[in-house]
C-alpha positions in Angstrom: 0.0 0.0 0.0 1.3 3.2 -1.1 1.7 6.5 1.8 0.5 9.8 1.2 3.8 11.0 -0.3 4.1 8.0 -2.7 0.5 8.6 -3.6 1.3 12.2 -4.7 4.2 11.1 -6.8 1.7 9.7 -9.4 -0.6 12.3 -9.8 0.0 14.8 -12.4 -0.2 18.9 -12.6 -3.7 19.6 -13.6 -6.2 23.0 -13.1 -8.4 22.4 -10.4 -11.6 24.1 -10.7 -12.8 25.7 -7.0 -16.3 25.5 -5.8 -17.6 29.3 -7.5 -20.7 30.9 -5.4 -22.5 33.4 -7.0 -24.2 36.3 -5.6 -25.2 39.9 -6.7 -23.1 40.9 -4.3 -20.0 39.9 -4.8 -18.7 35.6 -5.8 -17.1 33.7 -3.4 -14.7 30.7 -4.0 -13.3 28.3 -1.2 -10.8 25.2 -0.8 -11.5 22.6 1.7 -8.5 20.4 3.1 -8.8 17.1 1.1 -11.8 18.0 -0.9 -10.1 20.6 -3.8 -6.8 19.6 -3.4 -5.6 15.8 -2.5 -3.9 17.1 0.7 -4.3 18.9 3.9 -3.5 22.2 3.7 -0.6 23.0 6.6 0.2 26.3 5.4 -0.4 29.6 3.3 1.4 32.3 1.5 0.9 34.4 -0.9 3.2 36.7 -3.4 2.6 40.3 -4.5 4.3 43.1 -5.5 6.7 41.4 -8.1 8.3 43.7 -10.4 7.8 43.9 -14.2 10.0 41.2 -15.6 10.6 39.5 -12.2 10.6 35.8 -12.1 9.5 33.7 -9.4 9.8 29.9 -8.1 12.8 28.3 -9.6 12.7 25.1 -7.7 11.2 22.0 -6.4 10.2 20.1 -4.1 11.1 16.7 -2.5 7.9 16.0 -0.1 5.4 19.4 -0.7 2.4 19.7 -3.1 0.9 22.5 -3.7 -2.1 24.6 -5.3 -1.6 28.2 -7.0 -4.7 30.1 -7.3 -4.6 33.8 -9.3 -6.3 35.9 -6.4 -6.0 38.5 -8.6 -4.6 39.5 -11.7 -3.0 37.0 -13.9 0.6 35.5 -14.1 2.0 32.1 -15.8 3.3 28.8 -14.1 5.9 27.2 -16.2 6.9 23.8 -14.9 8.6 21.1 -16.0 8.9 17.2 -14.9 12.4 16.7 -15.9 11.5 14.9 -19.3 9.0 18.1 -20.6 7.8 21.7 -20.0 4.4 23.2 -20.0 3.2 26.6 -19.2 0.0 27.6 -17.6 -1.6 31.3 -17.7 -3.7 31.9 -14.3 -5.9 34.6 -14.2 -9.1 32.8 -12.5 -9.7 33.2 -8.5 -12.1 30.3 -9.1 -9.4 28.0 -10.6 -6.2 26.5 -9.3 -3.0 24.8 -10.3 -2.3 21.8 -8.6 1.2 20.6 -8.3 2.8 17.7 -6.7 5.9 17.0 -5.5 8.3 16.3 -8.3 7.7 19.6 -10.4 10.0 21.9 -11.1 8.0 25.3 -11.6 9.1 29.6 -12.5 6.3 31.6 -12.1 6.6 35.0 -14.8 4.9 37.2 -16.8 3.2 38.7 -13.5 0.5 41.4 -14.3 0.2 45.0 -12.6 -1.3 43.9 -8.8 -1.1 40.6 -9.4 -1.6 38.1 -6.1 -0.6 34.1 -5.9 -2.0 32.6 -3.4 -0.3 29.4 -2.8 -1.8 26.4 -0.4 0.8 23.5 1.3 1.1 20.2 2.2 4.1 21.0 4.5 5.5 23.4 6.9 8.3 25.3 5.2 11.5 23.1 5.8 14.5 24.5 3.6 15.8 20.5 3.5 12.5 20.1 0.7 13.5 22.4 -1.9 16.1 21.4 -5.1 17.1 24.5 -6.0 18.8 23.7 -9.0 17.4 22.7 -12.2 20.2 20.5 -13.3 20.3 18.5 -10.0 16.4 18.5 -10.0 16.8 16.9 -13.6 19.5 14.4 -12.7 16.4 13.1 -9.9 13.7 13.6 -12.1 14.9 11.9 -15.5 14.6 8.8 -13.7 10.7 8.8 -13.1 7.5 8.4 -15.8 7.0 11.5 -17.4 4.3 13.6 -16.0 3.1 16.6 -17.9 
């Protein structure tokens, strides 16, 4: 029987579409532990601010999975599984990108007052991250392709 972690390794990167509740007022979207995303959430962070022509990410990760949602604004979410690359544009609140561990990912292309909200499996352990995209291929090259 396979654990959590070996569980995530076979799933692929995919757009997760969030519950969407609309009102008059104003819609409101939601992620439940478990429910949008195949892992409890243990922690939240978003990223703002970035410069034109900044570049974000540029690693990742051994154990942590992970869902980027476009609060606002839109940016793209390159990633890459060692064997092939794909690019994603998000520019949804009601849609995420779900990534598992194994993915190598470099957010860009970040629009004026752009917001990623990003959702963990893990608590922030700097142990997790491959930082470099050469080692993270020597690791990766190894596995089924993914994307």
């Amino acid at each position: 029987m396979m654990n959590e972690l070996e569980t995530l390794y076979t799933l692929r990167p995919q757009l997760v579409q969030l519950p969407k509740i609309h009102d008059p007022r104003g819609n409101l979207t939601f992620v439940q532990s478990g429910k949008e995303v195949p892992f409890a959430i243990r922690r939240a962070y978003w990223i703002y601010d970035v410069p034109a022509g900044e570049e974000r990410g540029g690693h990742s990760h051994r154990e942590m999975a992970q869902l980027l949602v476009a609060v606002g604004g839109s940016f793209n979410v390159n990633i890459s599984d060692g064997h092939n690359w794909r690019t994603y544009t998000l520019n949804r609140p009601f849609e995420g990108l779900f990534i598992p561990p194994g993915i190598w990912r470099t957010l860009d292309n970040f629009s004026s007052g752009a917001v990623c909200l990003s959702l963990v499996s893990n608590d922030y352990t700097e142990d997790d991250y491959i930082r470099d995209y050469e080692k993270f291929r020597a690791e990766a090259i190894s596995r089924k392709p993914r994307i």
